[in-house]
C-alpha positions, 0 to 999 in steps of 0.5 A: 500500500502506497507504494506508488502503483498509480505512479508506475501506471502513469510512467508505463502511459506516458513513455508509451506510444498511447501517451497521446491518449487519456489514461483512466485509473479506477479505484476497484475497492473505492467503487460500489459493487452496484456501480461497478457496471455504469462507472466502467462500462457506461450508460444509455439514457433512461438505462435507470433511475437518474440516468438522464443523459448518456455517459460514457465509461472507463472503457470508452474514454480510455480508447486508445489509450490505458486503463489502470485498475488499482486494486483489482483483487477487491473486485467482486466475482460478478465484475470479475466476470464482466472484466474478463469478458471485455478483456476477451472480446475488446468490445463493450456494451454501456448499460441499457445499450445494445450496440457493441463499442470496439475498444482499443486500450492498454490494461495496467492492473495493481493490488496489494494482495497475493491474487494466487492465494486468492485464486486458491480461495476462491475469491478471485477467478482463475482465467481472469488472473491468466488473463491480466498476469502477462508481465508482473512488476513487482514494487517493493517497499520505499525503505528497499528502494532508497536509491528511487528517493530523490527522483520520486522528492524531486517529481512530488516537489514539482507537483506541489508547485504546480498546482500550487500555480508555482514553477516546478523548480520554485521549491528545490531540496538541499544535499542535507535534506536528501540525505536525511530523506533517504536515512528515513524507514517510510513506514507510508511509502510514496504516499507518506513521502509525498505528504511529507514533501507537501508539508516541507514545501508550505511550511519552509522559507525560501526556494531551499528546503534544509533538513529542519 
């Protein structure tokens, strides 16, 4: 957990050929079983009650491009189904609709669990796990990884001067403060490290931020 798979997802989109096109990232456990269907397949008008227009789902905007699902062990069996289905056939229909929609996307899937104990279990379908298990990447911990330390600062850095309508570069980190960054365990992972740095940055004078 928080370790930085959304990140990964976004890397593996941006140095891709699809990188023209959107990438859609779907939180698997933040999405209602019961909306599991509409948010990622989509709707036709009057499919049900407040469906008052057409909307497209993940699938669909993510044409062309990638779509990340994060957490995919928390699926439920029935979306599972539903998934895999999309997966063989590369065509969908939205909710309501009759009209098969070819789909052309890259799927990057992550999860914090063992799905081949899950498989044993009986909570997560095997055909599905053969299906999206082509080519794993393994993300260990921070604390395994210092070495990703300063690039992973540097790009959190950047992100929060940005939307903070700062340049990139307006808040930058001392030598001090990256050793002191890369001596630290990270119990949160990237997710802590990137609070820590947002933190850093509002609370620090001046462009350099020293290790105090």
């Amino acid at each position: 957990t928080g370790s930085g798979k959304e990140l990964v997802a976004r890397m593996i989109h941006e140095l891709s050929r699809r990188a023209p096109n959107r990438l859609q990232a779907v939180n698997c456990a933040a999405l209602p079983e019961n909306l599991f269907e509409s948010g990622v397949f989509g709707y036709e008008k009057g499919a049900f009650t407040g469906a008052q227009e057409r909307k497209p789902g993940r699938f669909e905007l993510a044409n062309r491009g990638t779509l990340f699902l994060d957490e995919i062990g928390d699926l439920a069996l029935i979306a599972q189904a539903k998934l895999l289905r999309a997966l063989e056939e590369r065509r969908i229909e939205r909710l309501g609709g009759n009209e098969p929609i070819d789909i052309d996307f890259r799927l990057v899937s992550a999860t914090n669990k063992p799905l081949d104990l899950l498989v044993r279990e009986g909570r997560f379908r095997e055909d599905l796990y053969y299906r999206i298990n082509a080519f794993a990447i393994r993300l260990p911990s921070l604390r395994a990884r210092t070495a990703d330390i300063p690039v992973l600062a540097q790009g959190a850095l950047a992100r929060h001067c940005e939307a903070n309508q700062l340049q990139p570069d307006a808040k930058v980190l001392s030598k001090e403060a990256y050793d002191l960054l890369s001596r630290y365990h990270w119990p949160g992972n990237v997710r802590e490290l990137e609070s820590t740095l947002s933190r850093a940055a509002m609370s620090s004078h001046g462009r350099v931020i020293r290790p105090a």
